[in-house]
N, C-alpha and C positions, 0 to 999 in steps of 0.2 A: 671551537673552544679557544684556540689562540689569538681570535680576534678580540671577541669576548674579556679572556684576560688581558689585552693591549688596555681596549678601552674601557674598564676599568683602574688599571692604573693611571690611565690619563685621568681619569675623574676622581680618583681618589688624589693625584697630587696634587691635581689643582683646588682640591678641598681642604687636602692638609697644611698647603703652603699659605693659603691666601683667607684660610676660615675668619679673622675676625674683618679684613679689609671686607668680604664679602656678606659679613652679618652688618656690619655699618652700613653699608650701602640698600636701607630703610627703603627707599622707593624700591629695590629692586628685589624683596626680599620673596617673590614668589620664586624668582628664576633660582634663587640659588638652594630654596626648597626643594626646586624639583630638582635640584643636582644633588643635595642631600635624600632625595625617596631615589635616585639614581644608585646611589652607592648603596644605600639600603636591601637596593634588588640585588645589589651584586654581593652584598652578607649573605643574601639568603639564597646566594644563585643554586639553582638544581644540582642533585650527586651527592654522593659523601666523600669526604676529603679523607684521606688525598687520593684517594682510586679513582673517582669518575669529574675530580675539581679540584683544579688548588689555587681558585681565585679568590676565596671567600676569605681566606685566612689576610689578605694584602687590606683589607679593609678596617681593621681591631681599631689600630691604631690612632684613626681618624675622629673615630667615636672620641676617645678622651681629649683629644686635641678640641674637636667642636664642643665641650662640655665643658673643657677647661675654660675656654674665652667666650660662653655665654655666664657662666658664673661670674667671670670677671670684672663682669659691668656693674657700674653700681644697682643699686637696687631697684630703681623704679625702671628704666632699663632693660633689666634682668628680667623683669615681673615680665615686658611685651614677650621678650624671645623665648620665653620658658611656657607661655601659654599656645605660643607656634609649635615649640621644639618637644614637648613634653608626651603629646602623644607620638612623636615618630619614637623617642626612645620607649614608651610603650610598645611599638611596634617591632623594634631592636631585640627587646627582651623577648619575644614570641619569636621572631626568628631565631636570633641563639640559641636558645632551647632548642628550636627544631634541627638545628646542623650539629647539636652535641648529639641525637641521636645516634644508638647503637645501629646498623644494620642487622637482618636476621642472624640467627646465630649460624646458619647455614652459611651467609654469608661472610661473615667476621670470620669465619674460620676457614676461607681461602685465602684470606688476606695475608700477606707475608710480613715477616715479624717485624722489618720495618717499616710496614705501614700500617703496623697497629701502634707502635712506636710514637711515629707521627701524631695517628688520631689521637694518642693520649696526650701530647704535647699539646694540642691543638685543643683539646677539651681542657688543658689547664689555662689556656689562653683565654677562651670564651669565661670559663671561670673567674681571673682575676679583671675582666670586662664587666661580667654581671655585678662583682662588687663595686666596682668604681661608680657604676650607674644608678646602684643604691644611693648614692650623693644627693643625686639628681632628682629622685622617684621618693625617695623615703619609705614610709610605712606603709603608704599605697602598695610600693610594690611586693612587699611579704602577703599582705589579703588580695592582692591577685593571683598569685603563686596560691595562697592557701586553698581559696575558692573556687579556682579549676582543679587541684588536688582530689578535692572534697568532692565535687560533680563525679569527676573521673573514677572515684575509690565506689560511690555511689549508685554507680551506671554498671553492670556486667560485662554489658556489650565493650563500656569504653577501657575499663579495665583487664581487659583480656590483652591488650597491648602494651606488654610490659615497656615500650619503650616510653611510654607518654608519661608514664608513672616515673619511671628513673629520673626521665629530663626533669620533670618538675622537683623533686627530690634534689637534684642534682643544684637547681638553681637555689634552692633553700638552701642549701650545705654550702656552698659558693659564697655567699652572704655570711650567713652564720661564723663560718672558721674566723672571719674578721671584723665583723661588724660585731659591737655589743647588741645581741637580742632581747635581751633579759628583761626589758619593758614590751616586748611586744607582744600584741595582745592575741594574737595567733596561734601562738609557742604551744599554750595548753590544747587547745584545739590539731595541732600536726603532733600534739605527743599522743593525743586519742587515736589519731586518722590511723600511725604508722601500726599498730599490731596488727589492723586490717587489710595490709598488705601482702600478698601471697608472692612469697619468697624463692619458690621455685625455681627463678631463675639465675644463674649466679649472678653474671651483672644487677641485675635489680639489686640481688641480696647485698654485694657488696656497698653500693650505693646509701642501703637504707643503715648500713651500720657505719656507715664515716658521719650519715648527717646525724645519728643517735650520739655519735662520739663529739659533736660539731655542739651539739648541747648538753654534754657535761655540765658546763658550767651554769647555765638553767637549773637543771635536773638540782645540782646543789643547792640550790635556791626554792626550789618546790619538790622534796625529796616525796613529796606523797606520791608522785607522779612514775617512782622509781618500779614500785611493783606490776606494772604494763610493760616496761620498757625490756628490764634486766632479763625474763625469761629470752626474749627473741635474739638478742644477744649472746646468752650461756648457750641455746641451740644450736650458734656459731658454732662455735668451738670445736662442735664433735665434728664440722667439716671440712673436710680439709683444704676445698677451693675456699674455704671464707677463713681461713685460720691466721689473712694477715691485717682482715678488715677486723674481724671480730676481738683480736688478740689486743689491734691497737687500740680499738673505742674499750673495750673491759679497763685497759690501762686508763686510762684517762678520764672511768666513771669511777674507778677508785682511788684513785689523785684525787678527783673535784669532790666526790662523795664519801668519803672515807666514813663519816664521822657520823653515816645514816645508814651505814650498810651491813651493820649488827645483825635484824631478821634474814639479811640474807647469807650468810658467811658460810653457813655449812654449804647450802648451796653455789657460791662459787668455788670453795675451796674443793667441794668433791667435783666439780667442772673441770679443775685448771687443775691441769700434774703436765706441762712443760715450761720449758724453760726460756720462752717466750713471756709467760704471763706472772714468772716468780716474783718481777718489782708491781705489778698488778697487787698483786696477795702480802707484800711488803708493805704497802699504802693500806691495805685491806687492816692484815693484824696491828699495825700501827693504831690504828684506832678503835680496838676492843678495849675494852674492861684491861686493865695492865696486870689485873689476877690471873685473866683470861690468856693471856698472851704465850705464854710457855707451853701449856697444855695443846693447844692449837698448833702451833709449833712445832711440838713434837708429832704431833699425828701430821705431822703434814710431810715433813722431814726426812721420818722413820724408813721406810721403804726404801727412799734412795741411800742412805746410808748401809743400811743392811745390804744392798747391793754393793756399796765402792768397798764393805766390810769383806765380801765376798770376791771382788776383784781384785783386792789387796793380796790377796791369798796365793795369786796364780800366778805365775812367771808373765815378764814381759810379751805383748805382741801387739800387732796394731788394731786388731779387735777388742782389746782388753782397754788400749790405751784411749781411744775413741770416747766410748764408758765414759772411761775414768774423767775425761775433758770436758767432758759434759755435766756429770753430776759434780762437778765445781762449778761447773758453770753456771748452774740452778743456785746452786750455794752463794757465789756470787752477786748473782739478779737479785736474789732473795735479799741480801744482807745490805744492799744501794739501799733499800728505800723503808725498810723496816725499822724506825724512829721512834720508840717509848716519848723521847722528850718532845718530839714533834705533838705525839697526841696529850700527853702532860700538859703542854704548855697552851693548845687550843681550849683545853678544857678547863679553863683557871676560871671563875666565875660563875662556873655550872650549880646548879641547886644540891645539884646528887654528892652526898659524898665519894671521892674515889682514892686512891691511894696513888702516891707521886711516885716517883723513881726514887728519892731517896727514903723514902719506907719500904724497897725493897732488898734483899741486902745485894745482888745483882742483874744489871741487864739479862733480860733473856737469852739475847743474841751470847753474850759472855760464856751465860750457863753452855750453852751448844757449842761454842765451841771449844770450850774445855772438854767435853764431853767427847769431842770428834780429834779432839787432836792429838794424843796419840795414834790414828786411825790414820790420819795426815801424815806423820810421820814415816808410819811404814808404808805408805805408798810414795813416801821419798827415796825411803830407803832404796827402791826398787827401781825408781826411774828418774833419779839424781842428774844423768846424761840427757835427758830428753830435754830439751827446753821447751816444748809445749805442755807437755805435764808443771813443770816448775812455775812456768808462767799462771798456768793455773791454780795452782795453788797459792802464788803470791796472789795471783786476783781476790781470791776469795776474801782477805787478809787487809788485805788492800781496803775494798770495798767496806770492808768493816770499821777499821780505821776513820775513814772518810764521816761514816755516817756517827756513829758511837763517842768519837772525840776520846773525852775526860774518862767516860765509862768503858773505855779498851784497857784502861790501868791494870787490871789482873793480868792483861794476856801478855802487858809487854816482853817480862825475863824470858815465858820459852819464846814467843814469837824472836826476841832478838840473837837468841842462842840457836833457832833454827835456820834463820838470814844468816849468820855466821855459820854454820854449815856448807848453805849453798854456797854462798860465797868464796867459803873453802875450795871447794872443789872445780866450783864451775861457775868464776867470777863474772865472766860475759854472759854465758848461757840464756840466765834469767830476766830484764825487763824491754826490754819488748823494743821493736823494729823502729816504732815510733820514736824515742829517742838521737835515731841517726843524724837529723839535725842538728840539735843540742852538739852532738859531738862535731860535726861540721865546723859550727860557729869555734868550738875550743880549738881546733885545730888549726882555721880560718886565721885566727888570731895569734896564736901562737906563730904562724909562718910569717905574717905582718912583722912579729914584731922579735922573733928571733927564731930566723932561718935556718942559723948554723948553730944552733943547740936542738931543734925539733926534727934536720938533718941525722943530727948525731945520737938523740934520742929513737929514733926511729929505728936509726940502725942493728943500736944494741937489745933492741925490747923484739923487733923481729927476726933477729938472728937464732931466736930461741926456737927448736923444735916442739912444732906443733901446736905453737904460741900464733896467734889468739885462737887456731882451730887446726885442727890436725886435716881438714878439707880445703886447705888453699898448701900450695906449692912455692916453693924457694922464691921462683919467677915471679910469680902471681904477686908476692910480698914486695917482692925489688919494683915490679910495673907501677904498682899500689904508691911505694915510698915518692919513685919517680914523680908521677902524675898530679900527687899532693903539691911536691913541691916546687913546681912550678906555678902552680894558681897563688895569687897573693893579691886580687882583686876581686876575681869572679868569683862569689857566693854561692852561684846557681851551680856552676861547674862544681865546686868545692861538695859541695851537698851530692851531686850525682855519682861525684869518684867515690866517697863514704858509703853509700846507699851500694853501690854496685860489688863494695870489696864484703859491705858487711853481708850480703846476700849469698857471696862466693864461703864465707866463713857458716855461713848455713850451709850449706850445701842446695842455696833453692834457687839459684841461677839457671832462668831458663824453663821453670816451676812453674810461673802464673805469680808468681808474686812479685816480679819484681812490675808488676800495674798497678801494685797497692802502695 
């Protein structure tokens, strides 16, 4: 094996450094063919990487290097070395597929987490390789992919091998995520193949719902095609090893397809009750009927509310608080992507009458949270100290803001009387770690440009007990003021003393979080 890997890297340097000197050299072009099916053998060398090989991966590279500078030549040129070269990256494409294979599942799961780690890395490699080869191959190479698919789906024998099926899958979705597919003429034909795929196994499964997710934006484009597809998708959902394949393609069919997915909505919306899939179902109600919209809404809503109505109730504890962080959470997700004016504004032009945002007398989203906010409140009341609960609730708030604009106008007076609250009480508390930069730079700045006022400022603002948190110490404050101000260049440093003091002021030093 170690020989093997040497001489391969010899072959591949002397292919990466010298590839176009060696494509000019026309009389010689057999030899440095066979140096090209040389390194070719050594892509597709025996084992799976990286447990039985880690030679195959040294080779990626080269490919775009040799495709770069046969492209580069002018065109008649181009035409000779592309009728030479054309079938080895045929040949490329057949081995890639075969070294993205999975090993049995018996075996995958001796494997140690960093060498599944690896393989994943290594299969995002061969992936942004197959796309780049699409350059080269064009449309040929989707009705080769389609057409061993189709054999394969067709065949018992040959589809009992779930891994032949993924790989090929794997090489569409590779393509698809970047390539515009949407004229090729395959698409309808792998949106048939894919329901008769048995699913069984989770890798497969997962695979087959990224390249479903991978054509979204097709599926947009020929919504007829939606009712094959959406069922095997929504049967994600109820499982829990596909709930982060399935969760992220339902997002992204109702992003691209929002505005066809009316026959289906009962059916996703009784699918989807986490908080994963709430900006899914935001995109979803976003483009019903805008009469539609509230009624849906609330049935959708109702349950968790009735629940935070019910945790509202109980004294603080960290079971309760959990809950509570969560169904904001939902609230949240939900209220990013749930846009009336978004689907208003699609639908200008349409035959159908429908009624705009301003013939209603307010946003949906509006009504609900009038509706819930009292409810908000007394889970303030109760956990006003907590800054992950507060955060949460500004999230929600937040997110609404973002999305709603002009149409948050009813909510401003209590929302700004409720910010005046917190901020009352517990001025830091509330927006979030993220921030810590931001104050960095003010600080940064301030020491640049007056030392001995931001000295003296510091002084008298942390002399205060239990100012900025009752969880840092005299010391901790004096070390804190120290360390600031002496940096009056380094930004990097300036940012890690902030980040480490504001973490002590949580009290999560030492927690896991100071890696975030």
């Amino acid at each position: 094996m170690e020989t093997s890997h040497g001489i391969c890297r010899i072959a591949v340097a002397m292919g990466e450094t010298h590839s176009r000197v060696l494509l000019e050299q026309v009389e010689h072009w057999q030899e440095y063919l066979a140096l090209v099916n040389m390194i070719l053998f050594c892509t597709g060398i025996p084992g799976h990487y990286p447990v039985s090989e880690t030679t195959s991966s040294l080779t990626l590279t080269f490919w775009y290097t040799l495709q770069d500078d046969i492209l580069s030549f002018e065109e008649e040129k181009q035409a000779v070395y592309l009728q030479v070269y054309r079938p080895v990256y045929f040949q490329l494409v057949d081995v890639l597929l075969h070294k993205s294979h999975y090993p049995s599942q018996e075996e995958y799961a001796s494997w140690s987490s960093d060498d599944k780690e690896q393989f994943r890395i290594y299969r995002v490699d061969i992936s942004d390789t197959l796309m780049y080869v699409y350059e080269m191959l064009g449309a040929e190479l989707l009705s080769n992919l389609y057409d061993r698919l189709g054999r394969q789906l067709m065949d018992p024998q040959q589809s009992a091998v779930w891994q032949d099926t993924e790989a090929l899958l794997f090489g569409f979705q590779s393509i698809a995520e970047t390539i515009d597919v949407n004229y090729s003429d395959v698409i309808p034909g792998l949106i048939g193949l894919i329901p008769r795929i048995n699913i069984s196994n989770v890798m497969l499964a997962d695979t087959v719902m990224y390249t479903i997710g991978s054509l979204a934006e097709w599926l947009a484009d020929h919504p007829v095609m939606l009712g094959g597809i959406l069922p095997m998708v929504l049967q994600g959902l109820v499982k829990s090893e596909l709930s982060v394949s399935s969760v992220s393609t339902l997002k992204r069919i109702c992003r691209e397809c929002r505005h066809d997915l009316g026959p289906y909505a009962q059916d996703v919306l009784t699918s989807s009750q986490c908080m994963w899939l709430m900006q899914a179902l935001g995109f979803l109600l976003s483009a019903l009927p805008i009469e539609e919209v509230l009624g849906r809404l609330h049935s959708l809503i109702s349950p968790h509310v009735q629940q935070l109505d019910t945790l509202a109730q109980q004294e603080p504890d960290p079971t309760n608080k959990q809950s509570i962080i969560h169904i904001l959470g939902m609230l949240s997700s939900l209220f990013t992507t749930l846009d009336i004016n978004r689907q208003a504004d699609s639908s200008e032009g349409a035959s159908s009458p429908r009624l705009t945002p301003s013939q209603i007398t307010q946003n949906p989203v509006v009504v609900v949270l009038q509706q819930v906010f009292t409810l908000i409140q007394t889970v303030l009341s109760k956990w006003l100290d907590d800054s992950e609960v507060v955060e949460a609730v500004c999230g929600v708030f937040e997110k609404s803001v973002r999305t709603l604009l002009h149409d948050f106008g009813p909510m401003v007076a209590q929302l700004s009387e409720m910010l005046g609250q917190i901020y009352s009480a517990f001025p830091q508390a509330s927006s979030p770690r993220s921030l810590t930069d931001h104050f960095s730079e003010v600080l940064l700045s301030l020491n640049r440009h007056c030392p001995a006022l931001l000295s003296q400022w510091l002084k008298e603002t942390l002399q205060t007990p239990g100012f900025p948190s009752a969880q840092v110490s005299t010391e901790q404050k004096h070390t804190f003021s120290q360390q600031l101000l002496r940096e009056q260049t380094n930004k990097r440093r300036v940012k890690e003393i902030v980040k480490e003091f504001s973490l002590l002021c949580r009290g999560l030093q030492g927690s896991g979080y100071s890696d975030y």
